[in-house]
matplotlib code that plots the C-alpha trace (Angstrom):
import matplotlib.pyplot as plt

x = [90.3, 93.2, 93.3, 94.8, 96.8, 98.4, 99.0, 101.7, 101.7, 98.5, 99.9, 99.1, 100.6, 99.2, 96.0, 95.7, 97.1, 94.4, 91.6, 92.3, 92.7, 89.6, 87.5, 88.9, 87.4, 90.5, 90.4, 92.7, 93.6, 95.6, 97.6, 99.6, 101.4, 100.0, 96.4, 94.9, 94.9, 98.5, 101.2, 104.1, 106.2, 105.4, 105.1, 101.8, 101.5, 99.7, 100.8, 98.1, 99.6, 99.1, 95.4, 94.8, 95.4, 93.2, 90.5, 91.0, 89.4, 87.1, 88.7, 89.5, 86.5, 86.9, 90.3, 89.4, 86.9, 89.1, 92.3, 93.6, 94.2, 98.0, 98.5, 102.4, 105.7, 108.0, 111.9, 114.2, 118.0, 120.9, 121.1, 117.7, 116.9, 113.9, 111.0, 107.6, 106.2, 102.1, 100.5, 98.5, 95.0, 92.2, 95.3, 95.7, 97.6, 96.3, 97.6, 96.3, 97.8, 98.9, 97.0, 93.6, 94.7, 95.8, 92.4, 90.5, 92.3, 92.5, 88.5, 88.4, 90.1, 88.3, 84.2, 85.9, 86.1, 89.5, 90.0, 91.8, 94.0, 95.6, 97.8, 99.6, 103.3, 105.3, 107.9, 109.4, 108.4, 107.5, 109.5, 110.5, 112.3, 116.7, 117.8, 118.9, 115.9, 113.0, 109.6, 107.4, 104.4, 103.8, 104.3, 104.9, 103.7, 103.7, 100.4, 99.9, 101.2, 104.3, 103.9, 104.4, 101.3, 101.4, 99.6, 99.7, 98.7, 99.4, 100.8, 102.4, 102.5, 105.5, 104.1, 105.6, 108.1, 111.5, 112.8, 110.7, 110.8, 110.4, 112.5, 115.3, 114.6, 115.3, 118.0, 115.9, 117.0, 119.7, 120.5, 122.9, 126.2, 126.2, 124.1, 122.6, 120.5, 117.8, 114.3, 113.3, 109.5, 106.9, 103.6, 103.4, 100.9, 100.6, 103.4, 102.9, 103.0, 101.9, 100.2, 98.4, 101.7, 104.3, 107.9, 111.0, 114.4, 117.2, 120.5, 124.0, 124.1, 120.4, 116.8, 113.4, 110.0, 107.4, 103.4, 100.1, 97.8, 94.3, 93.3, 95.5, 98.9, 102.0, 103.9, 107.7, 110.1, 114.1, 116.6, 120.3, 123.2, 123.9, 126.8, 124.3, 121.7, 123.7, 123.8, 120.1, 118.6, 120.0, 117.3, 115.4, 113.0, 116.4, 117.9, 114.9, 114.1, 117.7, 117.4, 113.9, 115.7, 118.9, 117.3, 116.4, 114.0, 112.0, 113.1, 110.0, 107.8, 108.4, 109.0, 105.1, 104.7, 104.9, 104.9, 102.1, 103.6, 106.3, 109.3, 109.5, 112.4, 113.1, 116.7, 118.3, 116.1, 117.2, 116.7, 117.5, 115.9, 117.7, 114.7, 111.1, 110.7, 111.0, 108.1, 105.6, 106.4, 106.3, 107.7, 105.3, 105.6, 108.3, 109.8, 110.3, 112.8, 112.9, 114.2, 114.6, 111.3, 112.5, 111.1, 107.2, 106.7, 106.9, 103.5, 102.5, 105.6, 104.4, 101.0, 101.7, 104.5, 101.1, 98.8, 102.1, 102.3, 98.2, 98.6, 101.4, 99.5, 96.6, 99.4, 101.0, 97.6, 96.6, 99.9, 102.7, 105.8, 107.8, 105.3, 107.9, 110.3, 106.9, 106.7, 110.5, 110.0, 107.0, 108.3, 111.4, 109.1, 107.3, 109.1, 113.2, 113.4, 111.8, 114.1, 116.8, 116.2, 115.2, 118.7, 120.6, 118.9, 119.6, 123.2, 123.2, 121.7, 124.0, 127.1, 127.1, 129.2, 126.4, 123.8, 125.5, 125.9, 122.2, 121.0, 123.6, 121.7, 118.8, 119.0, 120.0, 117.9, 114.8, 112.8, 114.8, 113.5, 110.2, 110.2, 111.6, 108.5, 106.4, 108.1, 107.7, 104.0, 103.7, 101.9, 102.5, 100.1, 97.4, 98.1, 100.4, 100.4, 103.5, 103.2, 100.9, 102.9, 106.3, 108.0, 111.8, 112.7]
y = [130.8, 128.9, 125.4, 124.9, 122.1, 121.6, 117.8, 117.9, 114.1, 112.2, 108.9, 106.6, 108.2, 111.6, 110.1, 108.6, 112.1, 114.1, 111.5, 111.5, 115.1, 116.2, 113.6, 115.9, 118.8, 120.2, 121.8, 120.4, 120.5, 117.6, 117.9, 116.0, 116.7, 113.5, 113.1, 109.5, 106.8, 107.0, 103.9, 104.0, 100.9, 99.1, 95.7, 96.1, 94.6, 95.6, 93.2, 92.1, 95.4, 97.5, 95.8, 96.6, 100.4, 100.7, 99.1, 101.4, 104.1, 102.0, 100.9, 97.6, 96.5, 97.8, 97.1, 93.6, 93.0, 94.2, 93.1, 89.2, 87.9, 86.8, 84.2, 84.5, 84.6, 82.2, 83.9, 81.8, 81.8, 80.6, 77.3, 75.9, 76.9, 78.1, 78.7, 79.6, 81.3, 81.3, 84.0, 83.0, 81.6, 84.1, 87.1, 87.8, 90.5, 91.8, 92.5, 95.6, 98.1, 101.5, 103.0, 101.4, 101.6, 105.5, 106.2, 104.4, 106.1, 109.6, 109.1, 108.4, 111.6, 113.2, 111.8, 113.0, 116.5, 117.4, 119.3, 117.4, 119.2, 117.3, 117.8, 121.0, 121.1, 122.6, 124.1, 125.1, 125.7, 128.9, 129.9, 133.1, 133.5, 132.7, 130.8, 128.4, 127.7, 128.3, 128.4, 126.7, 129.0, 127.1, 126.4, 127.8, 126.2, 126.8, 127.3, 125.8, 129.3, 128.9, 131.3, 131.1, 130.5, 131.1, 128.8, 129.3, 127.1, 126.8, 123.5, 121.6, 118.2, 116.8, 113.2, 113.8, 111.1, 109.6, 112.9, 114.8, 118.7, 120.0, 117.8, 118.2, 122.2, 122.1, 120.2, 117.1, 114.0, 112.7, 109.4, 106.7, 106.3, 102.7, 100.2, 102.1, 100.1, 100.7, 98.8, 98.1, 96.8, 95.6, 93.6, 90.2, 87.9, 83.8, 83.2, 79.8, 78.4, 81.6, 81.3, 83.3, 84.3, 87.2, 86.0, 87.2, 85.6, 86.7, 86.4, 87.3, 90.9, 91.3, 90.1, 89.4, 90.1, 88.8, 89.4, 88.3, 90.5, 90.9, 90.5, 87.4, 89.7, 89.2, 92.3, 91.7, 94.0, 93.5, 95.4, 95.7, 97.5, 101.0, 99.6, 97.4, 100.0, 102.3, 99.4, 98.2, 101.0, 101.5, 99.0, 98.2, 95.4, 93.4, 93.3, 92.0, 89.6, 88.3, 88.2, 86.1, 83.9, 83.1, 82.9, 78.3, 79.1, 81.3, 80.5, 77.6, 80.0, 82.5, 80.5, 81.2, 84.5, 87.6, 91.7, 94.1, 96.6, 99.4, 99.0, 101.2, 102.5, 103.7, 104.8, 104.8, 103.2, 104.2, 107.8, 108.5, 111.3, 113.7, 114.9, 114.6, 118.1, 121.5, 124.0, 124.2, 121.4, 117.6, 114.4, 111.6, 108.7, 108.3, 111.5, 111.0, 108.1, 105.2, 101.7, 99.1, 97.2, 93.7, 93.1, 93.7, 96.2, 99.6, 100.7, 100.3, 102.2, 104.8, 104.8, 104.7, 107.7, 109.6, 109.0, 110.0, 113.5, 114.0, 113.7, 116.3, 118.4, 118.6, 119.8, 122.2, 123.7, 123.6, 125.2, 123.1, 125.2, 121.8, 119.1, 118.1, 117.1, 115.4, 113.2, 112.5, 111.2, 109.2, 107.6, 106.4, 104.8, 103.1, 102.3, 102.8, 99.0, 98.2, 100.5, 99.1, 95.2, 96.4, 98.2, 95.2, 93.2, 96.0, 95.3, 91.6, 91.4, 94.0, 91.4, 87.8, 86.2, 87.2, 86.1, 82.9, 82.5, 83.9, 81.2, 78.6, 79.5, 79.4, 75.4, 74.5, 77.0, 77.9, 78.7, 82.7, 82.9, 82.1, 84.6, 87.2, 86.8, 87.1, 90.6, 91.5, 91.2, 93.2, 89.8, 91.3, 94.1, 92.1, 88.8, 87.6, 84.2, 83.1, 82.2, 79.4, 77.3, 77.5, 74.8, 75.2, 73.5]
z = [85.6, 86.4, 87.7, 91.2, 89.6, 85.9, 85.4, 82.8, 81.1, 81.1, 81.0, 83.0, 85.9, 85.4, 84.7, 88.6, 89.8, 88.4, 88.8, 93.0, 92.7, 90.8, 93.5, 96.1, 95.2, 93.6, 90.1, 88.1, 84.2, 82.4, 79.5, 77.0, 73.9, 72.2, 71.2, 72.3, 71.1, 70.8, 70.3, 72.9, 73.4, 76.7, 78.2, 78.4, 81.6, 85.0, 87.9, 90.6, 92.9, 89.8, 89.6, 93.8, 93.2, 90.2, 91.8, 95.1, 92.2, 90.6, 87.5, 87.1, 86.6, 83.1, 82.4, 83.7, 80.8, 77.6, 79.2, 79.4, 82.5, 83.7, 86.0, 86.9, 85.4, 83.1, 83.9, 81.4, 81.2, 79.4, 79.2, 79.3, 82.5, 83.2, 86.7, 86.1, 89.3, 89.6, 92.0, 94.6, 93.9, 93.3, 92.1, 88.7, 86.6, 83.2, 80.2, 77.9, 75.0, 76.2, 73.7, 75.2, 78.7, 78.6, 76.6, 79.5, 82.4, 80.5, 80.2, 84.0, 84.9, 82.7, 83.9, 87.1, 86.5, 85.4, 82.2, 79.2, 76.6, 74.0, 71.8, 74.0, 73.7, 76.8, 76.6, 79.7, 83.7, 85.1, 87.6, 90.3, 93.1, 93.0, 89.7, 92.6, 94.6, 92.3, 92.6, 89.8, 89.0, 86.1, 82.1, 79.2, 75.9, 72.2, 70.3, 67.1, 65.7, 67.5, 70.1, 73.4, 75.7, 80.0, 82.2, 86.0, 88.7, 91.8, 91.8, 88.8, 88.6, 85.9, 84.5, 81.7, 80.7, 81.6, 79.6, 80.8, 79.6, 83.3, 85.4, 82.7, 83.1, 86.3, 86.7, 88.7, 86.2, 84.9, 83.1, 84.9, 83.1, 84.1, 82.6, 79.4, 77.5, 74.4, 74.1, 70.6, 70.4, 68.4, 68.3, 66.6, 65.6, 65.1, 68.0, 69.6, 73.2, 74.4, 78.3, 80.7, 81.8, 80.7, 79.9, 80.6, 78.7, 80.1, 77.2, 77.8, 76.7, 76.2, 77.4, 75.8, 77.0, 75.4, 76.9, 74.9, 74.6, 73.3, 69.5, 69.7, 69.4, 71.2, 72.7, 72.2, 73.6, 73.2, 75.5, 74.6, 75.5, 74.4, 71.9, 70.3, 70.1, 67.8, 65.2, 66.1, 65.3, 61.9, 61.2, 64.4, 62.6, 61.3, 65.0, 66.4, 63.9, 64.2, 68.1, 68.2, 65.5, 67.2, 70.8, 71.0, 73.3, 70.8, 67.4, 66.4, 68.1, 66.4, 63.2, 61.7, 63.4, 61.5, 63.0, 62.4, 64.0, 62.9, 66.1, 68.0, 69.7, 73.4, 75.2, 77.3, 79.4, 83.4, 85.1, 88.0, 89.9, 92.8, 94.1, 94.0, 93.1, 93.9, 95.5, 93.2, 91.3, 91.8, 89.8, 89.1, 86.9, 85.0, 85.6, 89.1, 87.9, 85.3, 85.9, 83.1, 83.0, 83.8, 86.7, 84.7, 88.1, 86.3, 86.2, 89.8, 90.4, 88.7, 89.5, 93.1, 92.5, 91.2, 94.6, 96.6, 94.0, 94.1, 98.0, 97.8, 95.8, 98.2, 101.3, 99.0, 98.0, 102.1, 102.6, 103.4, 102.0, 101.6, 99.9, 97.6, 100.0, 102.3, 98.9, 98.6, 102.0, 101.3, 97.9, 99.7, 102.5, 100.0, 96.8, 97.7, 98.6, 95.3, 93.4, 94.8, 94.0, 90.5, 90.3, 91.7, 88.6, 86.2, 87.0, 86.6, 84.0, 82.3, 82.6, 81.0, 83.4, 86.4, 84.1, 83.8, 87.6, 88.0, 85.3, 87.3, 90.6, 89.6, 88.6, 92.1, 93.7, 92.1, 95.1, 94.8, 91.7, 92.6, 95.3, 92.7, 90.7, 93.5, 94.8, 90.6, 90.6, 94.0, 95.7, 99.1, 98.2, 97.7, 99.5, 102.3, 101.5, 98.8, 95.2, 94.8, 92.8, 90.8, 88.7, 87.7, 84.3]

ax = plt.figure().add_subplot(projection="3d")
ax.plot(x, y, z, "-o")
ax.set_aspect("equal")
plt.show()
């Protein structure tokens, strides 16, 4: 029988889609190309918003256990500058590998009745109707033979990615020709001076993020230009290597550490999205538009993109002819003003002499930056109070 709803992507994001829709009563089936565990580069990071929503579904408590607790945010700059922003007593982010966090969330999805199927490669959509306005009816994937497989649904959910197969299909994504940048990514271990907080170190021409995580591992992320990405990733473990070691501010840190990971690579790093999908099909996650992860915000983005989908799913399925353009709607109610301040940084960040002025500000006027690092971690979500304390150095 097929499933009311095909949950393409079972990341994060399409995990919380079909977990809200498979407690509603609604028979769903997830599916994913990868099999899980899996290693996919991330910061690793869930801010104390991200930590509300997965405890409005019962799951933090878990995550709580295996994951380390973050306290705030240390935002360096050129220069020596530097504010470390605390949230508010009581709130606290966590950090946790993607490859235990989607196993967790998949597992959820899963004890809640929808159908998992991994390792499932679509293709294409489905579609009827004019080439112009289609209608999604569903996928098409390839069996392990090769050939190619229909699935119909009702509804399709796309979670599947910032290059995502069925957005691209349809012509629903598209990548910014302004900034471009590459993440390159690895884990580490024996850093010193690492904290309960994430770190952000923002370079002319590139920035570091560096998260701990458990098993006494680091998670260290570098993001460059386009230009520089072409020569990174001729040998992606040489640029970041070079990058920790010229960087003052993490260069005896890093002096005694060494990688245990292979790096990974990721580029370029913004999509943006033109709609939130078309009838019969709705963007979630990633796929419903990517913004560089700077701002440590990305996966309550996306999580919260997938409640706003599941919810649209539910209309479509009662009837409502134009869900997708109810969710559009709803996603810029709730997440356009964040978008946009996380676009406005993209852009700084992208030019050294803003970076300079930003790091220039941010020594006469640290209170913005503390603010900034509250509105990253989604404080207002879970708190209306301000950051609880935040120290500029």
């Amino acid at each position: 029988m097929d499933p009311d709803v095909l949950v393409v992507g079972a990341g994060p994001a399409g995990a919380i889609a079909a977990l809200v829709l498979a407690r509603a009563g609604v028979r769903v089936r997830l599916i994913d190309r990868a099999t899980f565990p899996r290693d996919k580069l991330c910061g690793d990071s869930l801010n104390p918003g991200a930590m509300t929503l997965l405890a409005r579904h019962g799951l933090a408590g878990t995550i709580e256990a295996r994951g380390l607790p973050v306290e705030g945010m240390w935002l360096t700059g050129p220069g020596g500058i530097g504010v470390a922003g605390t949230y508010p007593r009581g709130l606290l982010g966590r950090s946790l590998t993607r490859a235990d966090l989607d196993v967790m969330l998949v597992s959820a999805a899963e004890r809640a009745g929808a159908v998992v199927e991994l390792g499932v490669r679509v293709t294409r959509p489905l579609t009827e109707g004019d080439a112009r306005r289609p209608r999604v009816t569903g996928i098409a994937i390839a069996s392990r033979a090769g050939r190619a497989i229909e699935r119909r649904a009702r509804v399709v959910i796309a979670a599947d990615g910032r290059r995502s197969t069925l957005a691209v299909a349809l012509g629903l994504i598209r990548s910014p020709k302004y900034p471009r940048r590459w993440a390159l990514g690895a884990y580490y271990e024996g850093v010193d001076g690492l904290t309960r907080r994430g770190e952000m170190h923002v370079r002319s021409g590139r920035y570091l993020g560096v998260a701990p995580v458990p098993n006494g591992l680091a998670n260290v992320c570098l993001v460059v230009p386009e230009a520089r990405a072409r020569a990174a990733m001729r040998a992606p473990a040489v640029a970041i290597e070079a990058a920790l070691t010229a960087d003052p501010a993490l260069r005896e840190r890093f002096r005694r550490a060494r990688r245990v990971s292979e790096v990974r690579a990721l580029g370029p790093l913004a999509v943006d999205a033109d709609a939130a999908g078309v009838p019969g099909l709705l963007l979630a996650g990633d796929a419903a538009g990517f913004v560089d992860p700077i701002t440590g915000d990305g996966m309550r983005i996306a999580m919260r993109g997938a409640e706003l989908a599941a919810i649209a799913a539910q209309r479509a399925l009662e009837g409502m002819a134009d869900a997708y353009r109810e969710l559009a709607l709803e996603r810029a109610r709730e997440l356009s003003t964040k978008l946009r301040v996380n676009r406005v940084l993209r852009s700084v960040v992208a030019r050294p002499v803003t970076v300079v002025g930003a790091a220039a500000m941010a020594r006469v006027a640290p209170a913005i930056f503390e603010q900034l690092i509250a509105y990253a971690g989604d404080v207002g979500l879970t708190s209306s109070g301000p950051l609880a304390s935040a120290t500029a150095t």
